[in-house]
C-alpha positions in Angstrom: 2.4 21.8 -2.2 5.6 19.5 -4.0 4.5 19.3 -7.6 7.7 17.9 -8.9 6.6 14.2 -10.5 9.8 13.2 -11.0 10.1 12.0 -7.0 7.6 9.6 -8.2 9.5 6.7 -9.9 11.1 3.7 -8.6 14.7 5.0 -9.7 13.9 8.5 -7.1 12.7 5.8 -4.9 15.6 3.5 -4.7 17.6 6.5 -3.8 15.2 7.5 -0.9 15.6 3.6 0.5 19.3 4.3 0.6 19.1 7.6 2.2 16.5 6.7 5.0 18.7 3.4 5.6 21.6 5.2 6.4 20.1 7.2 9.1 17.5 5.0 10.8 16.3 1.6 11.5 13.5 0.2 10.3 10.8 -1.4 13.0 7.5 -2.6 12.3 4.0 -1.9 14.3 3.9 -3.5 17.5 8.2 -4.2 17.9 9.1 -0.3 18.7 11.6 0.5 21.3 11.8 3.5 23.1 15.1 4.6 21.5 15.3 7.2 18.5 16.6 6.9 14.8 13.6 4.8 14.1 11.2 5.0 10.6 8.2 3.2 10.4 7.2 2.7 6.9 3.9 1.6 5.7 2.6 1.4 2.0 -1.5 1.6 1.8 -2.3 -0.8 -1.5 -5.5 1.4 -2.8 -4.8 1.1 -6.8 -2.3 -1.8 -7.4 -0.7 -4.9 -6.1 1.3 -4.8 -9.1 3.3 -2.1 -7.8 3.2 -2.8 -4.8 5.2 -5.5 -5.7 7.9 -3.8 -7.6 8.6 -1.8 -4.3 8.5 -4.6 -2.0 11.5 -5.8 -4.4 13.1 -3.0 -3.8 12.8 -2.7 -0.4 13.7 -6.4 0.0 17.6 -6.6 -1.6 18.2 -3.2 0.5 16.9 -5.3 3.4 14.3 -3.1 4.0 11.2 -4.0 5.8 7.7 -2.3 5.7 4.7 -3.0 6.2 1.6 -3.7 3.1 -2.5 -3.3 4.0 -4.5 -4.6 2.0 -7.9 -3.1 0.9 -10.7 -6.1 0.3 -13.4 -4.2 -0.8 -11.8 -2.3 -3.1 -13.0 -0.9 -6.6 -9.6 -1.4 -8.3 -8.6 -4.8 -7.9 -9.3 -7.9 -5.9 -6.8 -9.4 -3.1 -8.8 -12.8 -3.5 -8.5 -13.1 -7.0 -5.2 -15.6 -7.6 -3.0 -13.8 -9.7 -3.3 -10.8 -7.2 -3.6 -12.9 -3.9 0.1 -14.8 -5.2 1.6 -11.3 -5.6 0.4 -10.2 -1.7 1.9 -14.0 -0.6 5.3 -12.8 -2.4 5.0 -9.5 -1.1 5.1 -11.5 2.5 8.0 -14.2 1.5 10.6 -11.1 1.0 9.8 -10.5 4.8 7.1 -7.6 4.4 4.5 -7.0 7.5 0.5 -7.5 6.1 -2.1 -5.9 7.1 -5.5 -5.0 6.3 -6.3 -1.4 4.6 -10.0 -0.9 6.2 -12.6 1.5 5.3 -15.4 1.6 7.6 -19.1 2.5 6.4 -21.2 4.4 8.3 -22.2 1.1 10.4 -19.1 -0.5 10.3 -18.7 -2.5 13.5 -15.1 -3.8 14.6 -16.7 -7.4 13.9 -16.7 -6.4 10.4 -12.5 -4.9 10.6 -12.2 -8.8 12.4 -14.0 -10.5 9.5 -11.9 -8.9 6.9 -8.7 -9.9 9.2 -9.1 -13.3 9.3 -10.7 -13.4 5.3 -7.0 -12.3 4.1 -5.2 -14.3 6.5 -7.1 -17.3 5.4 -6.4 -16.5 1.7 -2.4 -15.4 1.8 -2.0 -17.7 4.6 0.1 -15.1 6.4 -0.8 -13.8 10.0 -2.7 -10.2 10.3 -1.8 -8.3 13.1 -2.2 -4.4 12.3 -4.8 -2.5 10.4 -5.0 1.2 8.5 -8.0 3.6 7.6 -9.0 4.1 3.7 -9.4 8.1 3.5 -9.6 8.8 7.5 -10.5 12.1 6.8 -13.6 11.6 5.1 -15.7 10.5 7.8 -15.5 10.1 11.4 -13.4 7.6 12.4 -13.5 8.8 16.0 -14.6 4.6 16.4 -11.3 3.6 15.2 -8.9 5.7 17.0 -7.7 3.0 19.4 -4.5 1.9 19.8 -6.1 -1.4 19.1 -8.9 -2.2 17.8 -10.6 -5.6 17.4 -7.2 -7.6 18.2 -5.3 -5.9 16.0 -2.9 -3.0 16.2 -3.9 0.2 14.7 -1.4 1.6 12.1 -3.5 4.9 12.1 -4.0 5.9 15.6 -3.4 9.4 16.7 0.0 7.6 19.0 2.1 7.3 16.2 2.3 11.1 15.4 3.5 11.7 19.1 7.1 10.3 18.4 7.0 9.9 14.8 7.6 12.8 11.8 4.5 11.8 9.3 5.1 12.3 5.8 2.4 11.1 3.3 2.2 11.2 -0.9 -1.3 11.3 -0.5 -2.8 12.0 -3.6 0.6 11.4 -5.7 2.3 14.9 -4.1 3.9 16.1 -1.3 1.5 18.1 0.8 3.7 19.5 2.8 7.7 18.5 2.8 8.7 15.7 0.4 10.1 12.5 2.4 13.4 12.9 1.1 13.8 16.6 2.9 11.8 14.5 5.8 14.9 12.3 6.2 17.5 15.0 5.9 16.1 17.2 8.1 18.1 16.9 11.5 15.0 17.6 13.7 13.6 13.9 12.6 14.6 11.6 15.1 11.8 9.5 14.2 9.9 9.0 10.7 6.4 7.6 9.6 6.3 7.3 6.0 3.2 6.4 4.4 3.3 5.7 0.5 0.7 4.6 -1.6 2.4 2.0 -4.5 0.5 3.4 -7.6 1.8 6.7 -7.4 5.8 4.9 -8.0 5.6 4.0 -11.7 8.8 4.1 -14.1 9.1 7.3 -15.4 7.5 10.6 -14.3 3.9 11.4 -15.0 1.2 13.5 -13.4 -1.3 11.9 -10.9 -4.1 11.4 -12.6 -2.2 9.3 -15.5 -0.6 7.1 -12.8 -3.7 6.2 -12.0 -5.3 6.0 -15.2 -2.4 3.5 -16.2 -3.2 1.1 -13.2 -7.0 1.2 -14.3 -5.9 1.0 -18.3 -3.5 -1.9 -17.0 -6.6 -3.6 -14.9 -8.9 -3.3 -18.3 -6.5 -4.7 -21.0 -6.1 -7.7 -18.1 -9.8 -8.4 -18.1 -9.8 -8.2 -22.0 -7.2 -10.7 -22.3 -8.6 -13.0 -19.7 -12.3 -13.0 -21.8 -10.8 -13.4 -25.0 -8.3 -16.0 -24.1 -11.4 -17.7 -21.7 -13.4 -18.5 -25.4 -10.5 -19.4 -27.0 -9.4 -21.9 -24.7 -12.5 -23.6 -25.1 -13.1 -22.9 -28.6 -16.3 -20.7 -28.5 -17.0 -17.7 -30.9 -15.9 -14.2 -29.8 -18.6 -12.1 -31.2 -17.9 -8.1 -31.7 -14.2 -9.4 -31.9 -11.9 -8.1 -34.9 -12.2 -10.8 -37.4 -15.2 -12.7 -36.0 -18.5 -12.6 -36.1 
């Protein structure tokens, strides 16, 4: 396992754009030819839009093109919620793919992966046409294995692995090889990268302090949204400093 952190910033990041764009092609789910030099490169949203954002940036002046799912019943932040729902709608305007990051319950039903579809497409106004699993591994997912599944493309099928090279930062680490040795390596005609945008964060930190930044960041927002809430319409903050 890759412990070194510092692969995780958007600096170490920027330089892996440049190095995959030299050597492949981007395509996106569903426009794939047959020929090799291609990297597919998805970005599960599980902690934060905000970041998600940043590397969308990135990606866009390199005139990189990836693809974004979206998790709506997520603990960590809320894709209908406007100040997150106008980042996802500028994550689309730079020319980013969206999809929708799905985690089935024990009776999830593809009715329920087309409900969720058509929820974000009605609230970003953009069209969904692919879906990914939340934490595949943790249950059985055999139901979602399809090429396609309820209209819509399936990012995590078992196909992909057949032509592709996966590399993941699952967990904020490098299980295996990092994606930068991924891309060098000669043998990989063809890459999958899968990144998850809360793990790319300025400088280098551990894991678990990436992540507690995006939930510290998601608390100080909902503080400042109360407080300024009674302000605005001049009500008393009791328990604030200074009031009471």
């Amino acid at each position: 396992m890759n412990r070194n952190f510092s692969d995780f910033t958007l600096d170490a990041y920027a330089a892996l754009l440049e190095k995959a764009a030299a050597r492949y092609r981007f395509v996106r789910f569903g426009d794939i030819s047959a020929a090799d030099g291609r990297a597919l490169w998805r970005h599960d949203i599980d902690f934060s839009p905000h970041r998600a954002l940043a590397m969308a940036e990135l990606e866009a002046v390199r005139g990189v093109r990836a693809s974004y799912f979206v998790q709506l019943t997520s603990p960590f932040y809320n894709a209908l919620e406007p100040g997150i729902s106008a980042r996802l709608r500028r994550i689309a305007a730079l020319g980013h793919d969206i999809g929708i990051h799905f985690e089935p319950s024990s009776d999830a039903s593809e009715e329920q992966l087309a409900f969720e579809a058509r929820t974000l497409e009605s609230a970003l106004n953009v069209p969904i046409r692919v879906f990914s699993l939340h934490n595949p591994t943790t249950y059985d997912a055999a139901r979602f294995e399809a090429d396609e599944v309820a209209g819509l493309l399936n990012a995590s099928a078992p196909v992909w692995r057949h032509d592709f090279v996966y590399c993941s930062d699952s967990n904020g680490l490098w299980r295996y090889r990092s994606l930068v040795e991924v891309i060098e390596d000669a043998d990989s005609r063809n890459i999958y990268a899968l990144t998850h945008p809360e793990w790319w964060q300025d400088v280098a930190m551990p894991p678990r302090e990436r992540i507690r930044r995006c939930i510290d960041g998601r608390a100080e927002f909902c503080s400042r949204y109360y407080d300024g809430l009674l302000e605005e319409h001049g009500r008393p903050n009791v328990g604030r400093k200074g009031e009471k």
